[in-house]
N, C-alpha and C positions, 0 to 999 in steps of 0.2 A: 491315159497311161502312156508312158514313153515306150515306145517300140526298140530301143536302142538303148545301149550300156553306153550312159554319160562318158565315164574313163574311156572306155573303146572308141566313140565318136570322136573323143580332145585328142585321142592321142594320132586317130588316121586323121582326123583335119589337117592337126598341124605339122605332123609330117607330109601331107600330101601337098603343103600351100610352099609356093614358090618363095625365096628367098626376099624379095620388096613386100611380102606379107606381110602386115602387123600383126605386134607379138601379141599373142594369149596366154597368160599366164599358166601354167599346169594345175589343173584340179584340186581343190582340199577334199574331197569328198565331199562338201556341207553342203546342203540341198536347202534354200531357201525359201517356200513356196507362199506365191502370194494370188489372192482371190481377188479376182476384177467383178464388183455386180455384186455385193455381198447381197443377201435376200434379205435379211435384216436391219440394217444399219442404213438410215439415210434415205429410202426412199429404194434402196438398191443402187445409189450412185456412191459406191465406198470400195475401196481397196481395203484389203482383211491382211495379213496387217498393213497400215499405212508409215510404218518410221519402223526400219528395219537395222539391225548392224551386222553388219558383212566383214568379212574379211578379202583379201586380194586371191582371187581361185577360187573362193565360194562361188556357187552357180545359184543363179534365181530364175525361176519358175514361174509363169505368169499362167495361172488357170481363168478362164473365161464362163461367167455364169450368164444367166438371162439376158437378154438385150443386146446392142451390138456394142461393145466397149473396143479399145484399145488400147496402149500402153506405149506412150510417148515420152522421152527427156526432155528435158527443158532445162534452164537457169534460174537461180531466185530472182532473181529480178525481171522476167519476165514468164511468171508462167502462162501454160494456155498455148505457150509458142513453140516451136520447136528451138532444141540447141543449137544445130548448127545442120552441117553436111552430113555429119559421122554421127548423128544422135543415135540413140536406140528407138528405133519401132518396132511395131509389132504387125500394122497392122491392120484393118477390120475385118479379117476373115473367119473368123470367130463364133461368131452369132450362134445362140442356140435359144431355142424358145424356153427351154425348161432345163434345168440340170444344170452338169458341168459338159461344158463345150470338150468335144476329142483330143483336138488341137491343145498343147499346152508351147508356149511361147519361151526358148532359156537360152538364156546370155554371162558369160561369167563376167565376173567385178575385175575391174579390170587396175580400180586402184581406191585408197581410201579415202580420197574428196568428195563431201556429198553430191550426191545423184538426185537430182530435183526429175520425178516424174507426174506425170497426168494422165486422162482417159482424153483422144482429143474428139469423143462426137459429142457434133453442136446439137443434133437434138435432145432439148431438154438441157443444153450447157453441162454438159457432166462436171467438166473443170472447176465453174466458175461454182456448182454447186457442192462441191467438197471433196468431190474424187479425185484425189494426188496424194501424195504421197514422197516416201524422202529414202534414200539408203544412206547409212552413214553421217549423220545429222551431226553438226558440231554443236555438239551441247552447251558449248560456254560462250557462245556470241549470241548476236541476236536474231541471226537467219533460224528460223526455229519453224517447226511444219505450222505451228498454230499462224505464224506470223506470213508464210505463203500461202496458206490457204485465204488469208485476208486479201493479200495483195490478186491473188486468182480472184476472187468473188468481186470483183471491183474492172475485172477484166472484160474486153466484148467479147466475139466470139472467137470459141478456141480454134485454132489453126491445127489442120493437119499438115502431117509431111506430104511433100508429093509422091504419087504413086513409084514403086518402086523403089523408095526411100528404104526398103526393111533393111535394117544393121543385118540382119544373120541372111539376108542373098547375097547382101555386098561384099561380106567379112566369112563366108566357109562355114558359120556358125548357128545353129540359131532350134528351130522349129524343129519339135522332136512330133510324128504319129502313131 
């Protein structure tokens, strides 16, 4: 559970953040929440849901089940790998033997270009095995989640960010306990 009132956190963040801060958009209230580890689905290598639509201000939630998962961006055309500098991580700190992990992971949508994301641990290939995922999916071209999860299964081993990589240390924002 979050320890902290979303709206209260956004609002001292980003009053508190120095003026060369990048902007974060103000809150919609909409609470997005997505399951890393589903117990069911895949082996437990599934994101619950996997193709989400967000709005700009919605906040998404990343809860952590069984095993050690994470929660990385990527690009369609290369999943598996990280975005760039600025991606979203999460992570591995997470892990829980049983349940849902304390720790829950949130980041708000920052715009509405799809968000291509992944789980990046190699053991067991989470990625390449089906765990990705998409926010804001353009439904009329061919980038389509069925069509990255192809191009991921065909990939070697997924790549994490390097430590300290997390988007919410670097950006004021992130990890609620």
């Amino acid at each position: 559970m979050v320890a902290f009132t979303t709206l209260a956190f956004s609002a001292a963040t980003i009053l508190g953040m120095a003026s060369a801060a990048p902007y974060i958009p103000p809150t919609t209230g909409v609470i997005h929440r997505i399951f890393a580890g589903s117990t069911t689905a895949n082996g437990g290598l599934h994101f619950e849901p996997e193709n989400i639509v967000a709005e700009i201000g919605d906040l998404i939630e990343v809860h952590f089940l069984p095993k050690n998962h994470s929660f990385a961006q990527s690009s369609f055309d290369k999943p598996c790998v990280p975005l760039n500098d600025d991606a979203v991580f999460s992570g591995f700190q997470f892990q829980t033997a049983a349940g849902e992990a304390p720790n829950v992971f949130t980041f708000p949508v920052m715009d509405k270009k799809p968000f291509w994301f992944y789980c990046s641990q190699t053991a067991g290939n989470h990625c390449q095995n089906g765990m990705s995922g998409v926010i804001n999916q353009n439904f009329d071209g061919p980038a389509t989640l069925a069509a990255y999860k192809a191009k991921a299964a065909g990939t070697g081993t997924s790549i994490s960010p390097p430590k300290g990589f997390e988007w919410h240390l670097s950006n004021g924002f992130g990890i609620g306990i």
